[in-house]
Biopython code that builds the backbone (N, CA, C, O; Angstrom):
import numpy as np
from Bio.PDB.StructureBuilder import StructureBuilder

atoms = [
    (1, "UNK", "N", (-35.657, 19.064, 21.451)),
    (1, "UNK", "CA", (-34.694, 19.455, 20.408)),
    (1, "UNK", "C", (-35.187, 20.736, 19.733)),
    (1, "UNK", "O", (-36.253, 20.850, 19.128)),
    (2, "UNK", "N", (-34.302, 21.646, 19.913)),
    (2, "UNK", "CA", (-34.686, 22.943, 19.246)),
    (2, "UNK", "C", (-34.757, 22.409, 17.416)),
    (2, "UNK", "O", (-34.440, 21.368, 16.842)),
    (3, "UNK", "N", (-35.275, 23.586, 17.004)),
    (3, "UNK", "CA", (-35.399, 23.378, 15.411)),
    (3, "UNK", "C", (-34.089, 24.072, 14.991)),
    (3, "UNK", "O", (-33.415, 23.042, 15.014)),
    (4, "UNK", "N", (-33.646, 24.549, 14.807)),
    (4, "UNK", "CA", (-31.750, 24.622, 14.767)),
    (4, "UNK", "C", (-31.098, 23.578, 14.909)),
    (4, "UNK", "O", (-30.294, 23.434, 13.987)),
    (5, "UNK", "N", (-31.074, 22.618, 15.798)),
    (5, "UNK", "CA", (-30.549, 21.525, 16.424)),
    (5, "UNK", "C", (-30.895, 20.674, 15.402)),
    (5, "UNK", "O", (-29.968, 20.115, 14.815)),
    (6, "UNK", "N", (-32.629, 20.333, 14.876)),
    (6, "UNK", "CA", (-32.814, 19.744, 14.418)),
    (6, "UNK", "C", (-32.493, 19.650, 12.942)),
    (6, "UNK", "O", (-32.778, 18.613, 12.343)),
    (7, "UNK", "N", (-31.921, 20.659, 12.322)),
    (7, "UNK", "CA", (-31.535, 21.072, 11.261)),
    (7, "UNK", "C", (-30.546, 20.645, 10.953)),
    (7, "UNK", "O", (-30.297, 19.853, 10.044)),
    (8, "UNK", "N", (-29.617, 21.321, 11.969)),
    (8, "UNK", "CA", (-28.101, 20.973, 12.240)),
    (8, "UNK", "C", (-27.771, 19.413, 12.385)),
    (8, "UNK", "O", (-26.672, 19.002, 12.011)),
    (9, "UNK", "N", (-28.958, 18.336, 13.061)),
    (9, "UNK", "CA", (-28.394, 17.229, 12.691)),
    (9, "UNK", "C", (-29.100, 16.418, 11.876)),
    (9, "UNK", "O", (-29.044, 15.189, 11.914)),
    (10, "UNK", "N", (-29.926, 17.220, 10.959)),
    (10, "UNK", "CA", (-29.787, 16.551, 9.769)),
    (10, "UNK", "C", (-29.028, 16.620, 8.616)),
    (10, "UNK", "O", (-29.083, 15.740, 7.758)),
    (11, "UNK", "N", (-28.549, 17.286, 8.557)),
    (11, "UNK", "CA", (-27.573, 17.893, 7.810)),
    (11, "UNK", "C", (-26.163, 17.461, 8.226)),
    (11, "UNK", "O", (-25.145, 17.625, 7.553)),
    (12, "UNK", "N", (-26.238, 16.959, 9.280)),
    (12, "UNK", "CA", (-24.805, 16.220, 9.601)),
    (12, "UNK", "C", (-25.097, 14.570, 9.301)),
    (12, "UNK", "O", (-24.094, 13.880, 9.115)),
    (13, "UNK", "N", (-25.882, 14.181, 9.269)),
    (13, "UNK", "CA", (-27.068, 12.997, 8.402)),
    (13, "UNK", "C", (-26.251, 13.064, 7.181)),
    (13, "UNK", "O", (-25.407, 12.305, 6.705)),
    (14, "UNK", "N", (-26.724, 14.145, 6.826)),
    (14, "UNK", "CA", (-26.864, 14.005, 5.006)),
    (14, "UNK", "C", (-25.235, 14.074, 4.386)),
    (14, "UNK", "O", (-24.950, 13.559, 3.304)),
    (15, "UNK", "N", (-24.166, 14.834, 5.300)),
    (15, "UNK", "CA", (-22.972, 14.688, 5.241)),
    (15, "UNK", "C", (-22.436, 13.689, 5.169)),
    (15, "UNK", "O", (-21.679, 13.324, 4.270)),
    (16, "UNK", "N", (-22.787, 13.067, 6.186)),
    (16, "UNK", "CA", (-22.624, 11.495, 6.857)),
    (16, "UNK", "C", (-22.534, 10.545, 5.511)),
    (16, "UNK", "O", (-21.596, 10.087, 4.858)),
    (17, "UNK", "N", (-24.051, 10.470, 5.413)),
    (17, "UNK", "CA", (-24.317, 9.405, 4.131)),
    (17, "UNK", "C", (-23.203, 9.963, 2.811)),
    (17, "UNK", "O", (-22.422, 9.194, 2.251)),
    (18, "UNK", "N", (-23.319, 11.311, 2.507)),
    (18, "UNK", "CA", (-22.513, 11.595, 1.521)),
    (18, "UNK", "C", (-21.170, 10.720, 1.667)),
    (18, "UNK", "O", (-20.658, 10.073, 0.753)),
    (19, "UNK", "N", (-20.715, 10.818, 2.935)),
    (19, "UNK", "CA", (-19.101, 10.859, 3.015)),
    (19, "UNK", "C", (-19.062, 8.739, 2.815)),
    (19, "UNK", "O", (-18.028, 8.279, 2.331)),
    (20, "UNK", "N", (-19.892, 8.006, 3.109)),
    (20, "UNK", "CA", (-20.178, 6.855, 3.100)),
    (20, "UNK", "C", (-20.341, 6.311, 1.853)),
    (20, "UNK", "O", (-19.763, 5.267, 1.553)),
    (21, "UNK", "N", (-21.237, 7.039, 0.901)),
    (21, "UNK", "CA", (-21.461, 6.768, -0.451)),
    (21, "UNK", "C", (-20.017, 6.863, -1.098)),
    (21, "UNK", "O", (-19.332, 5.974, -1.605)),
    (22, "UNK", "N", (-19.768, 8.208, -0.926)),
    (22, "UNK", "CA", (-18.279, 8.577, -1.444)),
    (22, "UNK", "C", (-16.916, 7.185, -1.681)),
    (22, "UNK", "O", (-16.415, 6.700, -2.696)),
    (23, "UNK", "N", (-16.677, 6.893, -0.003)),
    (23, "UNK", "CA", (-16.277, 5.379, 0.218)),
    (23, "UNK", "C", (-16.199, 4.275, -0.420)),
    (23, "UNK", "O", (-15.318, 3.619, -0.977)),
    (24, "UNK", "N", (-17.924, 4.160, -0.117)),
    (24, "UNK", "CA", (-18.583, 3.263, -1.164)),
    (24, "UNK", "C", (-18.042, 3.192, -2.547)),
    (24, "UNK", "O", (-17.404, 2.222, -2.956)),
    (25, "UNK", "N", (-18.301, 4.191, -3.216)),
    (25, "UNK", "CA", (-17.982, 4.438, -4.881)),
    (25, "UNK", "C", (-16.313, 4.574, -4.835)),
    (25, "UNK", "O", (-15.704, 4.355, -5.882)),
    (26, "UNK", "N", (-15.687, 4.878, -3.814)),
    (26, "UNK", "CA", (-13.951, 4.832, -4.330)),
    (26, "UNK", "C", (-13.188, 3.102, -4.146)),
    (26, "UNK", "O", (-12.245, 2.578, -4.738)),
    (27, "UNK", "N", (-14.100, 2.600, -3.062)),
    (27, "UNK", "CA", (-13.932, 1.129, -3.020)),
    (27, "UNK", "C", (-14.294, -0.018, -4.056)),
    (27, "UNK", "O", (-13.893, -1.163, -4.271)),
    (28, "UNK", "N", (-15.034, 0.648, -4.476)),
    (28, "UNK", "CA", (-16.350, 0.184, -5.636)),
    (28, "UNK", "C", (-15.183, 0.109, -6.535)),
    (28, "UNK", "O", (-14.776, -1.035, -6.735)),
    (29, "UNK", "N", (-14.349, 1.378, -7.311)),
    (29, "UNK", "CA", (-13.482, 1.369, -7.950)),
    (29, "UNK", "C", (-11.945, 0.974, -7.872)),
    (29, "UNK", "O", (-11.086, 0.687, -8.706)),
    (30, "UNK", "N", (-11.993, 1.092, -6.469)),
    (30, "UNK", "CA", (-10.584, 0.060, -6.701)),
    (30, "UNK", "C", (-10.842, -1.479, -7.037)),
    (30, "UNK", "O", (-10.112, -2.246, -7.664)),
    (31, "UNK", "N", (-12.246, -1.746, -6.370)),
    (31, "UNK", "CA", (-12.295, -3.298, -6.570)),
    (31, "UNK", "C", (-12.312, -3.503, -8.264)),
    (31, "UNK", "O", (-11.813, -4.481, -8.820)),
    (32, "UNK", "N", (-12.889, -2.544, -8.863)),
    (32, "UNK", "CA", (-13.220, -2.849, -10.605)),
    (32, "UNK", "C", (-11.455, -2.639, -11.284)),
    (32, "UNK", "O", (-10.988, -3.200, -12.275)),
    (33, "UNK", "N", (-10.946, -1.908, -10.598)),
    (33, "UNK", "CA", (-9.512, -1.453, -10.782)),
    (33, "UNK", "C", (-9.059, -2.466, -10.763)),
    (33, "UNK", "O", (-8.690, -2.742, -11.905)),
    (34, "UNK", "N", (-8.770, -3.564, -9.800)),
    (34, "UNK", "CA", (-8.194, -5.004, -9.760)),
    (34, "UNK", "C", (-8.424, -5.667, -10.581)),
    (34, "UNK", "O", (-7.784, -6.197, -11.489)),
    (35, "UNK", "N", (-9.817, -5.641, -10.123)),
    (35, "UNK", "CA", (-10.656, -7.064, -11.881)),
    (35, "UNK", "C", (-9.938, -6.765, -12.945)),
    (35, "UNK", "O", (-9.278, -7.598, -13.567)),
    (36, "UNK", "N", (-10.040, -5.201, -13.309)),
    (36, "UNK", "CA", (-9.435, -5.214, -14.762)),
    (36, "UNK", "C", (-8.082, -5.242, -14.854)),
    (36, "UNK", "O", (-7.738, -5.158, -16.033)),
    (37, "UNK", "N", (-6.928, -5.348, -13.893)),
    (37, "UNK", "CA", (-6.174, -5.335, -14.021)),
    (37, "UNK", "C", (-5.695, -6.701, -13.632)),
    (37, "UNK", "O", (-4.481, -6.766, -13.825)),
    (38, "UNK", "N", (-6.179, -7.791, -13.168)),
    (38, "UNK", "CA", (-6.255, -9.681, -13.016)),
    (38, "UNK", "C", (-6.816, -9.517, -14.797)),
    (38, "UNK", "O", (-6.053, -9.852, -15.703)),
    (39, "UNK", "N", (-7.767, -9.145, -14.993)),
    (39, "UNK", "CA", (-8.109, -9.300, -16.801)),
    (39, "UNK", "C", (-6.883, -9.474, -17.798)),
    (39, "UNK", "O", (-6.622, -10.298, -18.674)),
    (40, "UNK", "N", (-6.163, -8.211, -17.235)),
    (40, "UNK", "CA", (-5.343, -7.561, -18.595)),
    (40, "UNK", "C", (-4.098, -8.563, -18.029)),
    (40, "UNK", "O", (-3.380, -9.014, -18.922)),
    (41, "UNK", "N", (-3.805, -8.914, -16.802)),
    (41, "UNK", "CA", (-2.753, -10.053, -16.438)),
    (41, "UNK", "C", (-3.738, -11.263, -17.761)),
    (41, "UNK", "O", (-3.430, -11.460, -18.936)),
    (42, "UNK", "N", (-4.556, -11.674, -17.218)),
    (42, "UNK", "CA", (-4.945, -12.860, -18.103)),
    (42, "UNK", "C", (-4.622, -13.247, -19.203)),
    (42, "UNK", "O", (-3.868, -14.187, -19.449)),
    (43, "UNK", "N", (-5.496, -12.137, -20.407)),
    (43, "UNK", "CA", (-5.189, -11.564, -21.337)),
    (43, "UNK", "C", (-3.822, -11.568, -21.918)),
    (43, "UNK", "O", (-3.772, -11.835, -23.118)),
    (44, "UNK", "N", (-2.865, -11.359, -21.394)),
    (44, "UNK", "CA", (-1.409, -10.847, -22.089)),
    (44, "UNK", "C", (-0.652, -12.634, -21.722)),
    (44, "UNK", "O", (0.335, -12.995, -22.363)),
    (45, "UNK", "N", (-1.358, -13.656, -20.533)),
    (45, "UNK", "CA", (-0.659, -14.792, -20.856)),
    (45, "UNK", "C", (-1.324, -15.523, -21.920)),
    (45, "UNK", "O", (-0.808, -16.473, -22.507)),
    (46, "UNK", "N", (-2.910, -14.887, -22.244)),
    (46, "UNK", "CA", (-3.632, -15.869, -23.160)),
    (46, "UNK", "C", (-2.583, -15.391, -24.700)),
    (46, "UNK", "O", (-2.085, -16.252, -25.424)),
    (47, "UNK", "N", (-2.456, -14.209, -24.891)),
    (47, "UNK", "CA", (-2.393, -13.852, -25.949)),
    (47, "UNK", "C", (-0.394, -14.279, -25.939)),
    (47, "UNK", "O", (0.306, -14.447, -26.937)),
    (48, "UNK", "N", (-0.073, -14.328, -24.856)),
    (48, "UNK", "CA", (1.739, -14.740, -25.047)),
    (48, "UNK", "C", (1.295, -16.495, -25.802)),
    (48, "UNK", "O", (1.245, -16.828, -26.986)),
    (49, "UNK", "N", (1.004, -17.416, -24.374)),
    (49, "UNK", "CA", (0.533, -18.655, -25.012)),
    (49, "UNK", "C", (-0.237, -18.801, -27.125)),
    (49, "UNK", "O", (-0.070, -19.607, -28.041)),
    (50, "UNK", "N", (-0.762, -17.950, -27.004)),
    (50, "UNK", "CA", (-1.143, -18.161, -28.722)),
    (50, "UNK", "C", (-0.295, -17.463, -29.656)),
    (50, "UNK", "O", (-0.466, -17.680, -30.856)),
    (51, "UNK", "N", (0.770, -16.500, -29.202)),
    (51, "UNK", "CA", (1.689, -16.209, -30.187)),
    (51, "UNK", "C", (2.435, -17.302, -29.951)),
    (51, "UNK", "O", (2.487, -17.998, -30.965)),
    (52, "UNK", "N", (3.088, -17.789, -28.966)),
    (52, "UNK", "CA", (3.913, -18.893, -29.076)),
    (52, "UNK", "C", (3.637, -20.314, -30.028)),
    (52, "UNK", "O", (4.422, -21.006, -30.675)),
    (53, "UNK", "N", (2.313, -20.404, -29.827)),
    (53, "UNK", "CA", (1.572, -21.394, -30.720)),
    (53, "UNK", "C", (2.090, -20.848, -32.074)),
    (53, "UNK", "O", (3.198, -21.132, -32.529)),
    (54, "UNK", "N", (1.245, -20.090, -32.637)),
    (54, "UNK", "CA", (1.292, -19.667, -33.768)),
    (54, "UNK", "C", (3.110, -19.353, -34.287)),
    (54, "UNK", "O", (3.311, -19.436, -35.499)),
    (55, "UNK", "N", (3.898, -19.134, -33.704)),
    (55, "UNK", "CA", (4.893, -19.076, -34.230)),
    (55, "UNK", "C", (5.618, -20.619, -34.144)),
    (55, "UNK", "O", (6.527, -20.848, -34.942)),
    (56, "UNK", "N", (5.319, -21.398, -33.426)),
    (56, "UNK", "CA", (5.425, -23.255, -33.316)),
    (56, "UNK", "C", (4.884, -23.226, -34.968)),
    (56, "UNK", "O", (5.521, -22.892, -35.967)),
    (57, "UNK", "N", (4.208, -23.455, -34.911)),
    (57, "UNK", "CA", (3.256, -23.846, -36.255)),
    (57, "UNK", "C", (3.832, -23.006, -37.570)),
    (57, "UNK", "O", (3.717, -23.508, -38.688)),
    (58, "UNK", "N", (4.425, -21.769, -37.399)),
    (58, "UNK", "CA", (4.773, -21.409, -38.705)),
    (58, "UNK", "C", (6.177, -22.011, -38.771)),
    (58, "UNK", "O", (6.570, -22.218, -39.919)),
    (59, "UNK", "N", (6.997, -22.328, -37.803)),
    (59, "UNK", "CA", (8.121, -22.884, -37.935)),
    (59, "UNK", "C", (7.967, -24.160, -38.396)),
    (59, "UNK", "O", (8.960, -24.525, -39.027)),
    (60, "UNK", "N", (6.865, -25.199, -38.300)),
    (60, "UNK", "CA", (6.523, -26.623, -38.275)),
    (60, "UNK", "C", (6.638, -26.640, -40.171)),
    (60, "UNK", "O", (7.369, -27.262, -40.942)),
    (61, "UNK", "N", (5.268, -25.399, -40.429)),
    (61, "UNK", "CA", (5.238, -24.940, -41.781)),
    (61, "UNK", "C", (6.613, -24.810, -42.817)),
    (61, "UNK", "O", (6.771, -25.183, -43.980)),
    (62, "UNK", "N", (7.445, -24.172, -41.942)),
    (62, "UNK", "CA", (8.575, -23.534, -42.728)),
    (62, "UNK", "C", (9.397, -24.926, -42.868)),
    (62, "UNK", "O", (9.988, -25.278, -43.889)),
    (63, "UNK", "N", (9.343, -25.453, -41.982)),
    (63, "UNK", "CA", (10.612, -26.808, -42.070)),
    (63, "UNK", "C", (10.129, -27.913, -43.116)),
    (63, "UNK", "O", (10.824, -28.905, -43.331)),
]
sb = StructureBuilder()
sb.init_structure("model")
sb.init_model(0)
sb.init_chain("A")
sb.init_seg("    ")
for serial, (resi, resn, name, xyz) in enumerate(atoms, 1):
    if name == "N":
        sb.init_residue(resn, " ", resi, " ")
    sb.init_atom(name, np.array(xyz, "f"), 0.0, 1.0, " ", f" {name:<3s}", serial, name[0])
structure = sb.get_structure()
């Protein structure tokens, strides 16, 4: 292997891994993208369920 050659494929190495990491970290973020967006689903039935409560109870109050 000439030393050119050898240059040349390390550097197609180091591309390589770049372009893999890259992947890595955009997959990385869609998966955190989901979580938080199953969260904020959660969230908005926890918080529907306790307004509904709370407005039960002020009506219970009022009557």
């Amino acid at each position: 292997m000439s030393p050119t050659a050898r240059i040349k494929f390390s550097q197609l190495i180091k591309i390589r891994s770049r372009s893999i990491l890259k992947k890595a970290k955009v997959k990385e973020a869609l998966k955190m993208q989901k979580q938080s967006r199953s969260l904020n689903r959660q969230l908005k039935k926890v918080s529907a369920k306790t307004f509904d409560w709370s407005a039960s109870v002020k009506r219970v109050t009022n009557d």
